[in-house]
Each structure stands twice: as C-alpha cells, then as structure tokens.
C-alpha positions, 0 to 999 in steps of 0.5 A, spaced: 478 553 591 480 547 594 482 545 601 485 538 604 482 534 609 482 534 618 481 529 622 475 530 628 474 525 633 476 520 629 472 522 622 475 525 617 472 532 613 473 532 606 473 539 604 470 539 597 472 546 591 466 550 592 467 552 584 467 544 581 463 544 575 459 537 576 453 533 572 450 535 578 450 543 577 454 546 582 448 547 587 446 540 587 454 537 587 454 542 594 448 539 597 449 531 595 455 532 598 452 535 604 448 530 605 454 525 605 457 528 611 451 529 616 450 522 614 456 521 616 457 525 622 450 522 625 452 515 624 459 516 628 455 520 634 449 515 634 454 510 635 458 513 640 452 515 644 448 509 645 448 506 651 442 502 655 436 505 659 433 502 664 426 502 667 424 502 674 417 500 678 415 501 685 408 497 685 404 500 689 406 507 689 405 508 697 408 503 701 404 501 707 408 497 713 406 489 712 402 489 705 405 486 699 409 490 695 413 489 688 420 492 684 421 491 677 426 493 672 427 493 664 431 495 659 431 498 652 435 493 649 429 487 649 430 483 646 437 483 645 438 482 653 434 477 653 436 476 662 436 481 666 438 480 675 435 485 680 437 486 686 435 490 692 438 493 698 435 496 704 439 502 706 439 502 712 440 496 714 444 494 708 441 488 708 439 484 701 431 485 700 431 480 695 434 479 687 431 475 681 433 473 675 428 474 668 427 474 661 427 482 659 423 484 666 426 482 673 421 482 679 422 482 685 416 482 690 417 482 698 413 484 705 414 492 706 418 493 713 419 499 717 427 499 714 424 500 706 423 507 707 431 506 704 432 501 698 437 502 693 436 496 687 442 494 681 439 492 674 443 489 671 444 484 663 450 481 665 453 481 672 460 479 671 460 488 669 457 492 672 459 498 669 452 496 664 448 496 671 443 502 671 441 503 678 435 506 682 434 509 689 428 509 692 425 513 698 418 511 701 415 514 706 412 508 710 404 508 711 402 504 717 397 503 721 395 504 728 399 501 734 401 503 741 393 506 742 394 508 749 389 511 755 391 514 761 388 518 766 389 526 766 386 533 769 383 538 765 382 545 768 380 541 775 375 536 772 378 529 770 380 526 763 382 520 759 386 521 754 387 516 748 393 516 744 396 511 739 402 511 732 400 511 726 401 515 719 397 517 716 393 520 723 387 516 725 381 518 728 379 517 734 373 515 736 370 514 745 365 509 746 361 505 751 363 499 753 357 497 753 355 499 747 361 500 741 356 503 737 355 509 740 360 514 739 361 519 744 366 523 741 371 523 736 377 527 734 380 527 727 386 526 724 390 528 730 392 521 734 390 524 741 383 525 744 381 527 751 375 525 754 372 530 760 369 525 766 363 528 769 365 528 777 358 526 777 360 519 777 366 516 779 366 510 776 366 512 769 374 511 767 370 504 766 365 505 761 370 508 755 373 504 749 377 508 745 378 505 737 383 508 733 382 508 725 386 510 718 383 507 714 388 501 714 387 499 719 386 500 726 386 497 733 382 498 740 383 500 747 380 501 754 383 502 761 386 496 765 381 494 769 381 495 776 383 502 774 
C-alpha cells in the first residue's frame, strides 16, 4: 500500500509501502526508515528551538545599604560569544547602576543604595540587537543598620520613662547604659527597635545617667539625652 508525501512545518514526510520486500526483511527495511525520519524530525526542531540562555548573580545574596555588591551575567553560548555588555538600571530611580563589558562573563560591581531594592539588568552579546538580550529583574529587601537612634522623655503609669527608638532592618537591640559606665547593661530589649526605661522618682537627675546603644549585627550607633534635659 503506497502513500505520497505531505509537507509539515517545512519538512517533507515520506510515506513508504508497509509490504515492500527488502534485503532488509520487512521488519528491518520499517525501522531503518523510522530511524530516518526522527532523524530528521529531531534535526529540524533542534534548529528551530535553539536560542541563548542567560545566566544572572546577585552577589551577596542579601544587600545591606553602603556595603559592596556585584551583577553578573553569562551565557550558553561561550565561547562562541566571546563579548558579552550588562547594563543595570535602578527602577525607581530609572538611573544607570553601571554597565561593563567582558569576555564570556560581564561584572558589575556597585555601592548598595536604598533605590537597589528595584534594579532590572540587560545582557546582551550584541547591543546593536536587542532582541538577543536575556534580561533579569531583581527585587532586594535592603539590609541596614541602625540610624535615626533617638531618646525622649515619657510617663508610664504615672512614673517617668525614656524611651529609645531607632531605624533599622533587620530590628536591633536595644541596650540601656550608665553613662559612666557603658559596660554595665541595665536593661535590654530584643529585636524590637523600641525600649523604654522606667526612672526611679527617687532621683531626679537620672534622665542623665542613660546611653541607649542600638545594634543589628551590621552596625549600630549610640545615643543619649542632650544635655541640659
């Protein structure tokens, strides 16, 4: 039984007699055959689909606000595309981070801002087209330490406080100190940016005897009451 032949995506499909007789046998002339035609099918689709991956790296993986940080970008095709230009761009800001150009690898290395919490980068082997340019997106929670650290006088349940607050992520600690004597904690709070103090109405003058040192483990920073207060 003999069929013609039909034309599919391009590539013609040979239908061959199921009862020819060959030096083969016929078992054995159907699967060279077969063999033929995926041979073929898997060559045409190979073809079609290939198309370059890119690789992106955030380096550190957590972002801390004034530390060093790094972008990278590769692809599949090495070494094939021996130049390959990043360029990053922070979102909110749609200000450039910074661009480099590198053989199989593009680097960029940059200061972490507050505005890097958004950046979106371009990889690309041939800038003149950018329809081979992969591209990435990035969204970073941005890591800081502790700024703003404040204290202020309060009242709780009729009895005098200071409280201390401060800004930072991940939370600090909060540790109350003599001034005269910064290694002896008095009280602490943990991870909770706010600590308040109860005064002992015995002493009137002990608004002065209190540091207040916020901590997060990048950083932090010391305060106290201005004097006078």
């Amino acid at each position: 039984m003999w069929s013609g032949a039909v034309l599919l995506s391009g590539v013609i499909l040979f239908f061959i007699p199921n009862q020819m007789v060959s030096p083969f046998g016929i078992d054995e002339f159907s699967t060279f055959w077969s063999e033929k035609i995926w041979k073929l099918f898997f060559h045409f689709f190979s073809s079609q689909g290939h198309s370059q991956i890119f690789k992106f790296e955030v380096q550190p993986k957590e972002l801390v606000a004034g530390h060093s940080a790094s972008i990278s970008c590769s692809t599949n095709d090495e070494p094939e595309t021996e130049n390959l230009t990043i360029l990053c761009q922070a979102v909110s800001t749609q200000s450039l981070i910074n661009s480099h150009i590198g053989k199989h690898i593009a680097q960029i290395n940059f200061t972490v801002s507050f505005q890097h919490d958004n950046i979106t980068c371009l990889c690309c082997p041939d800038m003149n087209d950018t329809k081979k340019c992969g591209k990435k997106h990035f969204v970073h929670r941005i890591k800081y330490s502790p700024r703003n650290t404040q204290i202020y006088k309060g009242e709780q349940e009729g009895n005098r406080t200071i409280i201390c607050e401060t800004d930072s992520d991940p939370p600090a600690n909060l540790t109350w100190e003599r001034v005269e004597k910064p290694n002896e904690d008095v009280k602490s709070c943990i991870n909770i940016n706010r600590c308040v103090l109860v005064l002992d109405p015995k002493w009137p003058d002990e608004l002065k005897w209190y540091s207040c040192l916020a901590n997060n483990g990048i950083g932090e920073e010391r305060n106290s009451l201005p004097h006078g207060e």
